[in-house]
C-alpha positions in Angstrom: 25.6 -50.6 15.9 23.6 -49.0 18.9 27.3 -47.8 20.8 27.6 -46.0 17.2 24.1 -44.7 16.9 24.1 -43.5 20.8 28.0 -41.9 20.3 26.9 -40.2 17.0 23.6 -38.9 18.9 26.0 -37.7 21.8 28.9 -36.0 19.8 25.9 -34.2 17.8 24.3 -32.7 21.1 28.0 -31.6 22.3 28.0 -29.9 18.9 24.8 -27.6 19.1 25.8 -27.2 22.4 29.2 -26.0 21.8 27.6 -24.0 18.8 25.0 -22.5 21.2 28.2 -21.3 23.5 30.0 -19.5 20.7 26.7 -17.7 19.9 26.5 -17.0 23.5 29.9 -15.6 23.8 28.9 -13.5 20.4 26.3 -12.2 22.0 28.0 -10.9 24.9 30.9 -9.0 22.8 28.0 -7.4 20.8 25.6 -6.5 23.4 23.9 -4.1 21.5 22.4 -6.3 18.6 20.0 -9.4 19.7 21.6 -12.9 18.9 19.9 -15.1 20.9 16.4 -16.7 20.1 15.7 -15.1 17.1 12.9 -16.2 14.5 15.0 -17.4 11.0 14.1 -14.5 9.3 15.4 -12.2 11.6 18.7 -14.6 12.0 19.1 -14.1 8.2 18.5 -10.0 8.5 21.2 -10.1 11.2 24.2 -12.3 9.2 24.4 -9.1 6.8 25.0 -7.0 9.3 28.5 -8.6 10.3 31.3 -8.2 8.6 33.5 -10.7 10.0 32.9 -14.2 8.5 33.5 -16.4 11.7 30.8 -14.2 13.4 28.6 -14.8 10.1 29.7 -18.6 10.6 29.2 -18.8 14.5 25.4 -17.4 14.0 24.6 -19.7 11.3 26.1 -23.1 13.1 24.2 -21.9 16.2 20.8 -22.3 14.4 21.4 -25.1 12.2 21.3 -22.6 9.5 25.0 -23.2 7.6 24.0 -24.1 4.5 25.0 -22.7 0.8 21.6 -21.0 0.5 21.8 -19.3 4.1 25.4 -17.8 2.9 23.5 -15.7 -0.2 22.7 -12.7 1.2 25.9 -11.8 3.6 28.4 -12.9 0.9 26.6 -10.7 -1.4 26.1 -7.7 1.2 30.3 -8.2 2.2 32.0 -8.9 -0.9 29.9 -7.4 -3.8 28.6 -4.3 -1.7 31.1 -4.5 0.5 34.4 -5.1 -1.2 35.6 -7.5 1.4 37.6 -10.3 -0.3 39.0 -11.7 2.9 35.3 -12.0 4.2 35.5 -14.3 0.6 38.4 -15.9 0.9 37.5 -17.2 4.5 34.3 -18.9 2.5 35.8 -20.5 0.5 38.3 -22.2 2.8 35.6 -23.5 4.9 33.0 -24.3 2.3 33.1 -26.5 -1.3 32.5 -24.7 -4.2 29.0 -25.1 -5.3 28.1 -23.6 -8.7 24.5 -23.0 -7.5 25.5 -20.0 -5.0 27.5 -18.5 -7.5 24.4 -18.8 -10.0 22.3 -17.4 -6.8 24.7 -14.3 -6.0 24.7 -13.6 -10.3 21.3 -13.9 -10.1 20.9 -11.4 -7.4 23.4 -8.6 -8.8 21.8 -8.6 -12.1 18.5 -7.4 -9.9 19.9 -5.1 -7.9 18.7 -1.5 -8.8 22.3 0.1 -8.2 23.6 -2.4 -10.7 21.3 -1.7 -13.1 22.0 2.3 -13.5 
Protein backbone atom coordinates (compact mmCIF):
# COMPACT_ATOMS: atom_id res chain seq x y z
CA UNK A 1 0.00 0.00 0.00
CA UNK A 2 2.91 2.54 0.59
CA UNK A 3 4.66 1.62 -3.27
CA UNK A 4 1.04 2.69 -4.35
CA UNK A 5 0.60 5.71 -2.13
CA UNK A 6 4.42 6.96 -3.01
CA UNK A 7 3.78 6.02 -7.05
CA UNK A 8 0.44 7.88 -7.02
CA UNK A 9 2.26 10.93 -5.03
CA UNK A 10 4.99 10.68 -7.83
CA UNK A 11 2.86 10.43 -11.10
CA UNK A 12 0.75 13.48 -9.54
CA UNK A 13 3.96 15.81 -9.22
CA UNK A 14 5.13 14.64 -12.89
CA UNK A 15 1.58 15.90 -13.76
CA UNK A 16 1.62 19.61 -12.39
CA UNK A 17 4.95 19.55 -13.57
CA UNK A 18 4.25 18.58 -17.06
CA UNK A 19 1.13 21.00 -16.69
CA UNK A 20 3.43 23.83 -15.54
CA UNK A 21 5.61 23.07 -18.92
CA UNK A 22 2.64 23.44 -21.30
CA UNK A 23 1.79 26.73 -19.55
CA UNK A 24 5.28 27.66 -19.93
CA UNK A 25 5.48 26.83 -23.57
CA UNK A 26 1.99 29.01 -23.77
CA UNK A 27 3.48 31.60 -22.36
CA UNK A 28 6.28 31.92 -24.67
CA UNK A 29 4.04 31.69 -28.02
CA UNK A 30 1.91 34.52 -26.42
CA UNK A 31 4.46 36.81 -25.10
CA UNK A 32 2.45 39.59 -24.95
CA UNK A 33 -0.31 38.49 -22.38
CA UNK A 34 1.01 37.35 -18.69
CA UNK A 35 0.48 33.55 -17.97
CA UNK A 36 2.61 32.72 -15.46
CA UNK A 37 1.91 33.33 -11.57
CA UNK A 38 -1.17 34.91 -11.80
CA UNK A 39 -3.70 35.39 -8.78
CA UNK A 40 -7.09 33.08 -9.64
CA UNK A 41 -8.95 35.90 -10.48
CA UNK A 42 -6.80 37.21 -12.98
CA UNK A 43 -6.23 33.33 -14.36
CA UNK A 44 -10.15 33.40 -14.80
CA UNK A 45 -10.07 37.12 -16.62
CA UNK A 46 -7.37 35.68 -18.89
CA UNK A 47 -9.25 32.07 -20.09
CA UNK A 48 -11.84 34.48 -21.93
CA UNK A 49 -9.57 35.94 -23.69
CA UNK A 50 -8.40 32.71 -25.74
CA UNK A 51 -10.22 31.41 -28.25
CA UNK A 52 -8.63 28.21 -28.68
CA UNK A 53 -9.86 25.47 -26.17
CA UNK A 54 -6.52 23.54 -25.61
CA UNK A 55 -4.97 26.97 -24.67
CA UNK A 56 -8.19 27.50 -22.35
CA UNK A 57 -7.50 23.83 -21.17
CA UNK A 58 -3.61 24.13 -20.81
CA UNK A 59 -4.17 27.36 -18.40
CA UNK A 60 -6.63 25.79 -16.38
CA UNK A 61 -4.64 22.27 -15.76
CA UNK A 62 -1.58 24.47 -14.95
CA UNK A 63 -3.38 25.91 -11.88
CA UNK A 64 -5.42 23.18 -10.74
CA UNK A 65 -8.27 25.20 -11.93
CA UNK A 66 -10.09 22.51 -14.55
CA UNK A 67 -13.19 22.16 -13.04
CA UNK A 68 -16.91 22.56 -14.61
CA UNK A 69 -17.32 25.83 -12.70
CA UNK A 70 -13.84 27.33 -13.90
CA UNK A 71 -15.14 26.51 -17.69
CA UNK A 72 -18.44 29.13 -17.22
CA UNK A 73 -17.24 32.13 -18.28
CA UNK A 74 -14.93 31.19 -21.51
CA UNK A 75 -17.49 28.74 -22.84
CA UNK A 76 -19.94 31.43 -22.53
CA UNK A 77 -17.56 34.28 -23.91
CA UNK A 78 -16.61 31.63 -27.15
CA UNK A 79 -19.61 29.90 -27.97
CA UNK A 80 -22.59 32.15 -26.95
CA UNK A 81 -20.67 35.59 -27.75
CA UNK A 82 -18.52 34.09 -29.74
CA UNK A 83 -20.15 31.68 -32.06
CA UNK A 84 -17.38 29.12 -31.88
CA UNK A 85 -18.91 25.63 -31.91
CA UNK A 86 -15.67 23.84 -32.32
CA UNK A 87 -14.28 25.72 -29.23
CA UNK A 88 -17.73 23.60 -27.90
CA UNK A 89 -17.38 20.62 -29.46
CA UNK A 90 -13.71 20.28 -28.14
CA UNK A 91 -15.52 20.60 -24.44
CA UNK A 92 -17.45 18.32 -24.68
CA UNK A 93 -15.00 15.61 -25.94
CA UNK A 94 -12.81 16.17 -23.06
CA UNK A 95 -15.38 16.80 -20.27
CA UNK A 96 -18.78 14.69 -19.04
CA UNK A 97 -21.86 16.35 -19.43
CA UNK A 98 -22.84 18.00 -16.29
CA UNK A 99 -26.37 19.55 -16.16
CA UNK A 100 -25.23 22.17 -13.61
CA UNK A 101 -22.89 24.15 -16.23
CA UNK A 102 -25.52 24.13 -18.65
CA UNK A 103 -27.96 25.49 -15.78
CA UNK A 104 -24.91 28.02 -14.91
CA UNK A 105 -24.31 29.31 -18.72
CA UNK A 106 -28.59 29.61 -18.90
CA UNK A 107 -28.44 31.28 -15.92
CA UNK A 108 -25.87 33.76 -17.11
CA UNK A 109 -27.48 34.56 -20.73
CA UNK A 110 -30.73 35.24 -19.26
CA UNK A 111 -28.60 38.20 -17.29
CA UNK A 112 -26.79 39.47 -19.82
CA UNK A 113 -27.97 43.05 -20.78
CA UNK A 114 -27.41 42.41 -24.76
CA UNK A 115 -29.74 39.45 -24.29
CA UNK A 116 -32.19 41.24 -22.65
CA UNK A 117 -32.92 44.09 -25.50
Amino acid sequence: ACDFYRRAQCFSRCRKSLCRVELLVLQMNYPDVLLVNLPKRKVQETVVTFSNYEHVNTILNAYDMNFSEEWISPLYQQVINGQKIKFFLDYINDHPPNPSIWIELCSKLKRDPQVAK
